[in-house]
Every structure is written in C-alpha cells, then in structure tokens.
C-alpha positions in Angstrom: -109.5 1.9 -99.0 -109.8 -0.5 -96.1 -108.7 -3.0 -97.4 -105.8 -3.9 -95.3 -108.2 -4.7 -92.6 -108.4 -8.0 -93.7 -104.6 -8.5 -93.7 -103.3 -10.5 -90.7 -101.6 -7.9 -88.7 -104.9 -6.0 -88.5 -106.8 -9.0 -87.7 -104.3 -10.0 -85.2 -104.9 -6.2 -83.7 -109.0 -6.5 -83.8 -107.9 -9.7 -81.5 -106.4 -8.2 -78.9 -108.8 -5.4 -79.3 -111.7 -7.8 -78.6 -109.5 -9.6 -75.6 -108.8 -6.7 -74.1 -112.3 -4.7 -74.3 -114.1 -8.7 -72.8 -111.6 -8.7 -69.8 -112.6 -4.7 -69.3 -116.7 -5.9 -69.4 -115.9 -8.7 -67.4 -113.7 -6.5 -64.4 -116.6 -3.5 -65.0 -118.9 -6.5 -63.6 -116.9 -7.6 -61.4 -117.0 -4.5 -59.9 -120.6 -3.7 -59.9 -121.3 -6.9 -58.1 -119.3 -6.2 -55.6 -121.0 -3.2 -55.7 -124.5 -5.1 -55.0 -122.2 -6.9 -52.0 -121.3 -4.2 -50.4 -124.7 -1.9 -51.1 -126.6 -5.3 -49.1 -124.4 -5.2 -46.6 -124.6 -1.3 -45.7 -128.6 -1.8 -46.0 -128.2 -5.2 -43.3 -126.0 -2.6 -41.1 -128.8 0.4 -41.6 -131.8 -1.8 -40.9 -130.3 -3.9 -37.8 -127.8 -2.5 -36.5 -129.6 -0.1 -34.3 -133.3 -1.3 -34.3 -135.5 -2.2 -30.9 -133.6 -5.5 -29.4 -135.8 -8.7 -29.9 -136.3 -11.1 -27.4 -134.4 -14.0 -27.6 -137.6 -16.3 -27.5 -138.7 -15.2 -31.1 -135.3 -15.4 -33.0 -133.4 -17.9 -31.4 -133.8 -20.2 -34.9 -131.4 -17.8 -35.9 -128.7 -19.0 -33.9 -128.7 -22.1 -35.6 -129.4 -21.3 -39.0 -128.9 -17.4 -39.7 -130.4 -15.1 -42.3 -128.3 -12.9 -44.0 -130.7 -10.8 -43.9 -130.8 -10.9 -40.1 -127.1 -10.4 -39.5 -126.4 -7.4 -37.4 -130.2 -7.9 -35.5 -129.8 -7.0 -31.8 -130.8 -9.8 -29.6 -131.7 -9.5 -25.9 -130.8 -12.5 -23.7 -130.9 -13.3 -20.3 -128.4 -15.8 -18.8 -124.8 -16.4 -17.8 -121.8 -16.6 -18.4 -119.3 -19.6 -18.7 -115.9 -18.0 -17.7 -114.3 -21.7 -17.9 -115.8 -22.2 -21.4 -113.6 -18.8 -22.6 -111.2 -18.5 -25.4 -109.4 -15.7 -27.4 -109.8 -16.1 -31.1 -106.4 -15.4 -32.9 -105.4 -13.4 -36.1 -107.9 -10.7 -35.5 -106.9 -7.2 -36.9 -108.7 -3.9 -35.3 -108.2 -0.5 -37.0 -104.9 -1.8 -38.2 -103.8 -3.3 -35.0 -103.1 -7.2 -34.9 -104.7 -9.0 -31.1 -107.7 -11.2 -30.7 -111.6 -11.3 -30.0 -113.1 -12.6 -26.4 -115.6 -14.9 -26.8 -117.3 -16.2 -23.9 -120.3 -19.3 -23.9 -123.0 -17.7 -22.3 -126.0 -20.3 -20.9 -129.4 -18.7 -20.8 -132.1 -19.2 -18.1 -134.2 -21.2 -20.5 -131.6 -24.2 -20.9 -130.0 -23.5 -24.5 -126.2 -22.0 -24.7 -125.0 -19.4 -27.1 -121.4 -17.3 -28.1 -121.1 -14.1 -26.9 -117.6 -12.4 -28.9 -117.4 -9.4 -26.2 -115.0 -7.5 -28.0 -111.3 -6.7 -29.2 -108.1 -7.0 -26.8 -104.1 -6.3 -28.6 -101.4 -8.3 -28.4 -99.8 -8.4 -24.8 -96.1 -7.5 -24.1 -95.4 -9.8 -21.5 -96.3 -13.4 -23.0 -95.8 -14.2 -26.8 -99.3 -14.7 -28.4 -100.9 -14.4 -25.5 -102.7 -11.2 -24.7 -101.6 -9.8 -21.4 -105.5 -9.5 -19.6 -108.4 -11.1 -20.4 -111.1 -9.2 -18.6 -113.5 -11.6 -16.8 -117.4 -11.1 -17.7 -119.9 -9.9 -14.9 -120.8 -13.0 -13.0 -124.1 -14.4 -11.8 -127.4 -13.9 -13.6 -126.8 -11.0 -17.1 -129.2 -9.4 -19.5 -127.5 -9.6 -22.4 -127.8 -7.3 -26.0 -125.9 -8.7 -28.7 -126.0 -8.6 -32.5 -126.1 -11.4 -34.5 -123.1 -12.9 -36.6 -122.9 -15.9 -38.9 -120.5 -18.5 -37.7 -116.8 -18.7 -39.3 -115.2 -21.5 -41.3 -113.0 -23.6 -40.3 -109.3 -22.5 -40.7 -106.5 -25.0 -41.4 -104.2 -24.0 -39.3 -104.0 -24.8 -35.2 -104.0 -22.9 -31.5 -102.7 -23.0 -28.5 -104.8 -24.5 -25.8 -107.1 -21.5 -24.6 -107.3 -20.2 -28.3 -109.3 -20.9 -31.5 -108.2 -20.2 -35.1 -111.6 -18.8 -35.8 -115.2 -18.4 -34.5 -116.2 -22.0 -35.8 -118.7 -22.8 -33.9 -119.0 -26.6 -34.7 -115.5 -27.0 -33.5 -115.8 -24.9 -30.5 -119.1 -27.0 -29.2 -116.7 -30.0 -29.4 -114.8 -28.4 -26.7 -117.3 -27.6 -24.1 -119.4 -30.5 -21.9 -123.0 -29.1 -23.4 -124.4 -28.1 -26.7 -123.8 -24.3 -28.3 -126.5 -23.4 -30.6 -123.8 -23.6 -34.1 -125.1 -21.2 -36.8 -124.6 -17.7 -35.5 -123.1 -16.0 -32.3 -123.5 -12.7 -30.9 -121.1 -9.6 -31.5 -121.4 -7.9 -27.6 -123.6 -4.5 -27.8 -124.0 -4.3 -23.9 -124.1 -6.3 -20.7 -126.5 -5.3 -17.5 -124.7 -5.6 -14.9 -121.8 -3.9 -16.6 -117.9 -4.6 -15.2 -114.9 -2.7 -15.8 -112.1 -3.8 -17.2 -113.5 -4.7 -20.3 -112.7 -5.7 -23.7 -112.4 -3.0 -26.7 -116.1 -2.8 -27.9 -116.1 -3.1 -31.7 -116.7 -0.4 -34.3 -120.1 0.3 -36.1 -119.4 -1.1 -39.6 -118.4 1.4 -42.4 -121.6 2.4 -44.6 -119.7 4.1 -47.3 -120.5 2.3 -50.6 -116.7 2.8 -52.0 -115.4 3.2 -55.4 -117.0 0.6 -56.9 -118.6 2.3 -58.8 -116.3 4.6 -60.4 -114.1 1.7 -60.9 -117.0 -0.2 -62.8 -117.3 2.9 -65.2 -113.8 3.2 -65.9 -113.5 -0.5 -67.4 -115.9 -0.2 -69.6 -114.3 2.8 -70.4 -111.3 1.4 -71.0 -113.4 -1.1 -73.5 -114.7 1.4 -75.6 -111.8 3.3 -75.4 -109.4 0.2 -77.0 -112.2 -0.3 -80.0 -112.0 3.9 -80.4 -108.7 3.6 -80.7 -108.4 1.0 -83.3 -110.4 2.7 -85.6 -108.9 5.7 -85.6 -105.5 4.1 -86.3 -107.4 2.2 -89.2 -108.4 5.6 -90.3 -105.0 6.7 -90.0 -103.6 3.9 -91.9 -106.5 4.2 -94.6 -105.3 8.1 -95.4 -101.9 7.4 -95.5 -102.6 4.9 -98.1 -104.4 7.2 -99.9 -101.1 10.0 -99.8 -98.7 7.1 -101.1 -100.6 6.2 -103.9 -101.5 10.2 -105.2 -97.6 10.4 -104.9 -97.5 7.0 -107.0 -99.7 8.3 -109.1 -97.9 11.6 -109.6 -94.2 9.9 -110.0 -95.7 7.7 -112.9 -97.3 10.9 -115.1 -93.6 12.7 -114.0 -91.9 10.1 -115.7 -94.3 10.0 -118.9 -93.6 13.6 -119.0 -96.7 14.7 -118.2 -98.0 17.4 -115.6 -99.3 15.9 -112.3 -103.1 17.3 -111.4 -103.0 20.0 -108.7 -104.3 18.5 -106.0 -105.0 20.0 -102.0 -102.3 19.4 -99.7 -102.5 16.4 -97.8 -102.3 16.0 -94.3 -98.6 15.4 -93.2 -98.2 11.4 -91.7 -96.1 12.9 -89.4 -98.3 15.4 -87.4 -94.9 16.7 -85.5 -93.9 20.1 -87.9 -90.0 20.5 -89.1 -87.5 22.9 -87.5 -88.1 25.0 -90.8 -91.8 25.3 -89.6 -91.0 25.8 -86.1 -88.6 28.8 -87.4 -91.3 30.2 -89.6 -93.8 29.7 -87.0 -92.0 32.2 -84.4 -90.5 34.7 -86.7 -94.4 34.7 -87.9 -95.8 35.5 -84.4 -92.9 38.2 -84.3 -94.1 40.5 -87.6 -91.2 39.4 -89.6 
C-alpha cells in the first residue's frame, strides 16, 4: 500500500521534510542559547548591580582583565578627575534616542588611572555631531561609585578630534600622557561631591528574560509539525490508492458481466461536498 514511498517524488518530499525539520532544531537552539545569554546576563545584573560597593583596592585586577561574571560590580574609588583627558563616545542610542556617552579619565589617589563613562547626553542643535553641553565633572579630590564594564572593540570607522568611535580602551590610553588600566571601565552610579548639570544617568538593565523561549518551542514545533504532515498526506495518498483500484477492480468484473461485491462507501478524495449535497444538506435541516 505504501509503496509509492519509494518513488522519487516522495523521496524528494521526505528531503525537504528532513531539511526543513534540521533548520527548525537548529533555530529552536539557537534560540535557547540565547536564551542561556540572556538568562546570565539578568542573573550578572541581579547579583551586582545593586550589591555593597567594593573598595577599589581588592578588585582593581578587574580593570585590566574583567570577569564576566563581575560585570555590573559596583566599585568605590577615590580620585579625580582629568577634564582635559575627556571625550564623547559617538553612535550611542538611549531609549531610542541617537547622542553620545561622557567618559572622563579619572586618576585615583593611589597612582593608577581608570574610565569613568558618566552617562548619556543627545545630539545638540547648534553644532553638527557635536552635542551642544558637555557638563564638566566635580573638580578636586571625588569618591567615586561605579559599575564595572568590559572594554569595547575597536570599530573601523574614525572621529572627530574630541570623540572616540567606541569605548576602546587600548586606543583611548594612546591618547592620554599616562597609562589607563585597559580591560574594563566604570559605568557612573554616583559622584560625592555631586555637580549639576550633569549627564543623563543610564538605565538599570532590563531583567525580562524575553521570548526566547516561546520562540525555541515553536521551531521544534514547526519540525514535528512538517514530519506530521507528511505522513498524513502519505496516508492520504495510500487510501486514495486503495479507492482507484476497488473501482479498477469493479470496472474489470462490469465488463466480464459479472456483479461487483458490495463494498462500504469510501471516503470521497475530495472532502469539499457537491452543490447537490449542500442542497440536501439545508432542505434536511429544514424538515423537508
């Protein structure tokens, strides 16, 4: 009865059945990692984000090589702050908005120098690509919170004098007349003395976990639901089959002149009824 499986049309469709159901699997994964992404990330932002500040002295490794799983960890420093060593970072999007991040070398008491990114300003009005006011930091001697951020790559593409491309560290250090510790900086939580103007303080990180999830489930889904599919057009096919040969069969015994076996009526191929059923059909649920 199944036969025609084997044929090469229905090969050619288990194929593509099995292409289509491996690139669902493989998207379905896709998804859950990113899933596992995201689900570190909100548990980074959970832990750090708000714990006790620690004292410089016992992370600062982490300013030159940063744990991932340290990123977000409030750090308390105490220092100043370069304001001739300042640049705007271009190409940075808040809420929607296009503008730029302030970040500011900041030289602690102890000797060694940091990046302090003390927050958000929008584009300015007055001069193309420049933002219109840069609020200057407090001067003189600053206790300092920030949280920690992994350095950026290096983008190919320039800036203006006064801007960078990206929070690269290793190419910002080549601009300033003393070393910058490299592998992380610090994302501004607050300054004491505090000054007004300041720069737009940035946004607690989302800890929604998405729709990763769902997504994931609805691939694989979609893979069992292509495999479902083909068998039930191979069933389909198979019955079909089996009407046109029991109307073979009965066409041969008609023309021996014999009497075909009474058989129970077959399921139609076409499910759709005829406009003589339809008729019946109504005047039926009318009493005629």
């Amino acid at each position: 009865m199944y036969r025609f499986l084997f044929s090469s049309k229905w090969l050619g469709y288990f194929v593509l059945a099995v292409i289509f159901a491996t690139a669902c699997v493989f998207l379905g994964r896709w998804q859950m990692d990113r899933r596992a992404e995201t689900l570190a990330e909100i548990n980074r932002v959970v832990s750090n984000y708000s714990a006790t500040p620690i004292p410089y002295s016992e992370i600062k490794g982490q300013f030159d090589t940063l744990d991932p799983e340290r990123e977000w960890t409030q750090v308390e420093l105490r220092g100043s702050y370069d304001l001739d060593g300042q640049r705007v970072v271009r190409n940075r999007p808040l809420n929607g908005q296009p503008g730029y991040d302030v970040v500011v070398p900041f030289r602690l008491t102890t000797g060694e120098a940091v990046v302090i990114d003390r927050g958000w300003l929008p584009i300015g009005n007055n001069t193309p690509g420049r933002p219109d006011v840069i609020p200057a930091p407090p001067t003189g001697e600053v206790t300092v919170v920030a949280r920690l951020k992994p350095a950026e790559p290096k983008l190919d593409r320039g800036a203006v004098d006064g801007q960078l491309a990206s929070i690269d560290l290793a190419s910002f250090a080549g601009e300033l007349p003393y070393p910058i510790a490299t592998g992380a900086y610090g994302q501004l939580a607050s300054e004491n003395p505090s000054v007004q103007p300041m720069p737009t303080p940035f946004p607690k990180p989302a800890t929604e976990e998405g729709t990763h999830l769902s997504y994931s489930l609805q691939w694989f889904a979609f893979g069992v639901l292509m495999f479902i599919g083909f068998g039930y057009a191979a069933r389909q096919q198979a019955r079909n089959a089996a009407i046109d040969a029991e109307e073979e069969e009965d066409e041969q015994i008609l023309a021996a002149g014999g009497t075909p076996p009474k058989r129970a009526p077959a399921p139609r191929k076409n499910k759709r009824p005829t406009s003589e059923e339809e008729e019946d059909a109504i005047l039926d649920a009318q009493g005629y």
